[in-house]
N, C-alpha and C positions, 0 to 999 in steps of 0.2 A: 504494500500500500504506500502509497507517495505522501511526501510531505505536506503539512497547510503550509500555504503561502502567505496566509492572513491570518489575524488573531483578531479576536471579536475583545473590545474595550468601551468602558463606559465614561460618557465626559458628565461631569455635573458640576454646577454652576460655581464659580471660585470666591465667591463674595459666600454664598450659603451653601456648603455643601451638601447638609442635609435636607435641601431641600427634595421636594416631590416631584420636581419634571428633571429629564434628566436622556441625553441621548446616547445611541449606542452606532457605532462606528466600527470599520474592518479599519485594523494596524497590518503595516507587515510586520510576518513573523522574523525575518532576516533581515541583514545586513545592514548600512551606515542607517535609517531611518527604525528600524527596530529599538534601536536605544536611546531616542529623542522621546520625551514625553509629548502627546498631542496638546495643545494649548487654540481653542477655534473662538472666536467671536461668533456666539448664534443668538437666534430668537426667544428668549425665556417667556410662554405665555400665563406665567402666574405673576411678573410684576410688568409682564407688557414691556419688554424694553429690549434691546440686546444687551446681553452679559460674556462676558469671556467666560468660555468652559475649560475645563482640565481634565484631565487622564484618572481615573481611579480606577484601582479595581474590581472587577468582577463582585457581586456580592455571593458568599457561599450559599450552595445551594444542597436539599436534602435528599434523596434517594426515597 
């Protein structure tokens, strides 16, 4: 079976992380751009504005 190419990543808003909206994004998994944290300017529709998002982890998940 071949490798992923891409890794699945969640940005959430860098002013409140905890907050509730929150998007999900393919990283790659290799090379010079795999070890840069994503940092995107988008649309947050809970305070209406764009906010700069950041890279967090995945949140664990249960079987």
């Amino acid at each position: 079976m071949a490798k992923k190419t891409h890794v699945k990543v969640r940005l959430v808003p860098e002013a409140k992380p905890d907050s509730a909206f929150y998007y999900y994004v393919k990283k790659p998994s290799g090379g010079e751009k795999a070890k840069i944290k994503l940092k995107a300017r988008k649309y947050n529709p809970v305070t209406r504005k764009h906010e700069v998002f950041i890279e967090k982890k995945l949140p664990p998940h249960s079987k």
